[in-house]
C-alpha positions in Angstrom: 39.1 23.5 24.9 36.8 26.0 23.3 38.0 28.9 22.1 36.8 32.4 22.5 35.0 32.4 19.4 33.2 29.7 19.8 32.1 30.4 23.4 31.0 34.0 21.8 29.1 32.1 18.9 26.9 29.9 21.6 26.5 33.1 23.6 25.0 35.0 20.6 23.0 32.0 19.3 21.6 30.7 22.0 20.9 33.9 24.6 20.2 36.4 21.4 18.6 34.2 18.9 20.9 35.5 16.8 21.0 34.3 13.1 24.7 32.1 12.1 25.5 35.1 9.5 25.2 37.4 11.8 27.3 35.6 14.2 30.2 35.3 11.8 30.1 38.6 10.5 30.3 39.9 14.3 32.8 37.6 14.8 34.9 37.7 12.0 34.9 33.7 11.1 33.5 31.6 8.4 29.8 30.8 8.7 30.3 27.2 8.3 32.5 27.4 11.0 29.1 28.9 13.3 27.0 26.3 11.8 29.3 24.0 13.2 29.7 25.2 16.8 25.8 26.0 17.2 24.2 23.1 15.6 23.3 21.3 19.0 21.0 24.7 20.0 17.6 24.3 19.9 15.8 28.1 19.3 13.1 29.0 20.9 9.2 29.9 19.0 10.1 33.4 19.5 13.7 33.2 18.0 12.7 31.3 15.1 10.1 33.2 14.3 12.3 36.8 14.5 14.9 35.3 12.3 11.7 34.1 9.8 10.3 38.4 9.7 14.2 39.5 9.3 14.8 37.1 6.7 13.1 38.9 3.5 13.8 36.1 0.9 12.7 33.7 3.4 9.5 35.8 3.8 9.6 36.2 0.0 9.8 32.4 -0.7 6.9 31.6 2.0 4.5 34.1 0.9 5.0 32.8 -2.9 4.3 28.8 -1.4 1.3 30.5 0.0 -0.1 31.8 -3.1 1.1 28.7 -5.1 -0.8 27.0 -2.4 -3.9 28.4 -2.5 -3.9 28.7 -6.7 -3.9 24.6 -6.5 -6.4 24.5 -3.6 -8.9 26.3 -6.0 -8.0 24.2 -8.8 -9.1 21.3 -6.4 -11.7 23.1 -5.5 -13.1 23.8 -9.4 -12.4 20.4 -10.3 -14.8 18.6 -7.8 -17.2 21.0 -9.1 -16.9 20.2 -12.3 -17.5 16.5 -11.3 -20.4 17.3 -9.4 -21.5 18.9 -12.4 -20.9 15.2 -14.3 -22.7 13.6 -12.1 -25.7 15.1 -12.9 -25.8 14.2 -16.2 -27.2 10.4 -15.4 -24.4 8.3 -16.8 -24.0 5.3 -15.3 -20.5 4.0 -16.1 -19.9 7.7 -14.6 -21.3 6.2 -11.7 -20.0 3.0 -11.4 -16.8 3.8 -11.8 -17.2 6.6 -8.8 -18.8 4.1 -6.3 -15.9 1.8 -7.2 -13.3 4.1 -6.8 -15.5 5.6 -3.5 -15.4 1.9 -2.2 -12.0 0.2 -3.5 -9.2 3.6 -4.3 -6.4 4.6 -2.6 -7.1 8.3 -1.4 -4.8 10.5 -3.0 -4.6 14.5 -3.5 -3.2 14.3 -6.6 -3.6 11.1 -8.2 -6.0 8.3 -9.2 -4.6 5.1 -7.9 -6.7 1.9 -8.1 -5.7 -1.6 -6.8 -7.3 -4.8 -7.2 -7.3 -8.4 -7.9 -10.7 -8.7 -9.6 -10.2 -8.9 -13.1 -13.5 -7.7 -14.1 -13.2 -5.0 -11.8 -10.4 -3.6 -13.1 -11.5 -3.6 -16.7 -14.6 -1.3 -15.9 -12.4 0.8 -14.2 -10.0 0.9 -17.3 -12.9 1.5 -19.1 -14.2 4.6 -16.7 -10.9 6.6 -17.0 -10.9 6.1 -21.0 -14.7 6.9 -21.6 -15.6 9.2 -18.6 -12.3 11.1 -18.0 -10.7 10.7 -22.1 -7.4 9.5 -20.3 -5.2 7.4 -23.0 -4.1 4.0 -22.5 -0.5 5.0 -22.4 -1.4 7.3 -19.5 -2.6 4.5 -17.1 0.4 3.4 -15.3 0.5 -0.1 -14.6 2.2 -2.3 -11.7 1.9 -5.6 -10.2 2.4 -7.2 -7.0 2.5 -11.0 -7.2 4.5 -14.4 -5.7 6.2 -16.6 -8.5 5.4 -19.6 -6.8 2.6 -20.6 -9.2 4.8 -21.3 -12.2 4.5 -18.4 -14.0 7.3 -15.9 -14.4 6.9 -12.0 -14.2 7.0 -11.1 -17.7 3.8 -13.7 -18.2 2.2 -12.1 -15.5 2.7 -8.7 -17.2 1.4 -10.1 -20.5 -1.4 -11.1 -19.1 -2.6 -7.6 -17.3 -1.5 -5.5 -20.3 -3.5 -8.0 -22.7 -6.8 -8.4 -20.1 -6.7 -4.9 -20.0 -5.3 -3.6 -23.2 -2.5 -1.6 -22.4 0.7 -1.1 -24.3 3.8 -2.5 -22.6 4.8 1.5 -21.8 2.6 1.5 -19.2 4.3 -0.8 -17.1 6.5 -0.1 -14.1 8.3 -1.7 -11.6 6.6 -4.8 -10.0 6.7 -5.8 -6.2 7.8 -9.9 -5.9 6.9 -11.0 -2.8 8.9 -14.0 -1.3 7.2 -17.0 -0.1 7.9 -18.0 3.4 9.3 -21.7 4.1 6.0 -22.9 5.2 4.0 -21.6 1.9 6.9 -22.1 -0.8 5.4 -25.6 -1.6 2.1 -24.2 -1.7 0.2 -22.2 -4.8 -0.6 -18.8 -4.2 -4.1 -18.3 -4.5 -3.6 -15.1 -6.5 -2.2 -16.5 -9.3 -1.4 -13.3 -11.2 -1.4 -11.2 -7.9 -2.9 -8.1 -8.1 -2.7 -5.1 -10.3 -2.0 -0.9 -9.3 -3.2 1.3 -12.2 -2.3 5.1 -11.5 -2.9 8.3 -13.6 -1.4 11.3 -12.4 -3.8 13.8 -12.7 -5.0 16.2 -10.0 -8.0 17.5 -12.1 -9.4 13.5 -12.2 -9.1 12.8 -9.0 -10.4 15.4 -7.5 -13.1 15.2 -10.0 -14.1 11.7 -9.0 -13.9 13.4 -5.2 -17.1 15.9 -6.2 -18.7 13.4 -7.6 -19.2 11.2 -5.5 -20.1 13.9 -2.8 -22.8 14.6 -5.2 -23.7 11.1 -6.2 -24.1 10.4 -2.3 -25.4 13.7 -0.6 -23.1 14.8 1.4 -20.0 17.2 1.7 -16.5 15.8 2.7 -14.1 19.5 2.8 -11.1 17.2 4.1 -11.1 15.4 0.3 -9.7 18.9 -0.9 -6.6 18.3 0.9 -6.7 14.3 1.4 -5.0 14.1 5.0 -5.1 10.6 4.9 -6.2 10.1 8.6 -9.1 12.2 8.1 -10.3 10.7 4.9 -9.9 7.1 6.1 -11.9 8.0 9.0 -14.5 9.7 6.5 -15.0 6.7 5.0 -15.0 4.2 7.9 -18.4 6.6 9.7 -20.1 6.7 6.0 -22.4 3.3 5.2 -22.7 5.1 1.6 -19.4 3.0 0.7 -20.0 -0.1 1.8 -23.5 -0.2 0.3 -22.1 1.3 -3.2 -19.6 -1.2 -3.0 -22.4 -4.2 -2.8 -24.6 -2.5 -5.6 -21.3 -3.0 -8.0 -21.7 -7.2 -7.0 
């Protein structure tokens, strides 16, 4: 049986919108106590959103995620600029390395993130972070996702990315084993050393490689400022830039 309190705390909550510290200080009980008789009401837009205006360290905390907000947005914003700006200056590997990150990268707001098989691919896009972007070796993280049905064990598989693509062991991190399924176990996996994920965390890069290859390709893509993945995936699926670029790297 609910007691008078509690029938009072749903009253307050749910016909008066009324925040659970208010409720227990009206009330005279603990607030987890309101938390716990309330928590299956649903506020309405307009209750939530007078709590949000009377809550002035909510308000305070918002407004300062705005700010932060829009401080990294132009930082985005400056940063594809600057790679339009490097694109400009007629270097191929610049170029390359764009097209194959245009054509073969995982879309990311705040990171480069690069994932292939190809070994030869991947070593000209080692070699486009190092010379066009300065990034260190021990920067570029390194993972692998493979099957160790083909006789080799992990750490030879490691030893062979970090030596095709000379990389100290630092860089590695966790790899992804896949298991075999009954019907493949006795078979070799065509990917003998699976393929490789290189990453560098760096919102400046990426975004960088973003205005560039805007420039490089003519056109302007506002949705790569914030990468909502839907939008850029469907960017990329209406432009025939990508697939072209992609041949001219063959």
């Amino acid at each position: 049986m609910k007691s008078l309190e509690q029938r009072d705390a749903r009253r307050l909550r749910e016909q008066e919108g009324m925040s659970i510290g208010d409720i227990a200080s009206i009330l005279g009980v603990a607030k987890s106590s309101v938390s716990l008789w309330v928590r299956d009401i649903e506020l309405t837009m307009r209750q939530t959103d007078a709590l949000r205006r009377a809550n002035p360290a909510l308000n305070g905390q918002m407004k300062g995620q705005a700010t932060c907000a829009r401080r990294a947005r132009a930082e985005r914003l400056t940063a594809q600029g600057q790679g339009r700006l490097q694109a400009k200056s007629g270097d191929e590997l610049h170029r390359l390395g764009c097209m194959l990150y245009w054509a073969e990268g995982s879309k990311s707001r705040n990171a480069v993130q690069f994932v292939n098989s190809d070994p030869n691919m991947l070593k000209l896009f080692v070699r486009f972070l190092t010379e066009c972007y300065s990034v260190p070796s021990e920067r570029i993280c390194l993972s692998v996702n493979c099957f160790l049905n083909n006789g080799l064990t992990i750490e030879e598989i490691h030893a062979h990315w970090l030596s095709l693509l000379a990389l100290p062991d630092s860089v590695l991190r966790k790899p992804i084993i896949n298991r075999s399924s009954r019907s493949s176990s006795r078979q070799r996996n065509t990917l003998v050393y699976g393929t490789a994920r290189l990453v560098v965390h760096s919102t400046l890069i990426v975004q960088s490689i973003y205005g560039a290859i805007q420039e490089y390709s003519g056109f302007d893509q506002p949705d790569w400022l914030d990468c909502n993945q839907r939008h850029v995936a469907d960017a990329l699926r209406e432009r025939p830039q990508a697939a072209a670029a992609s041949r001219s790297l063959s």
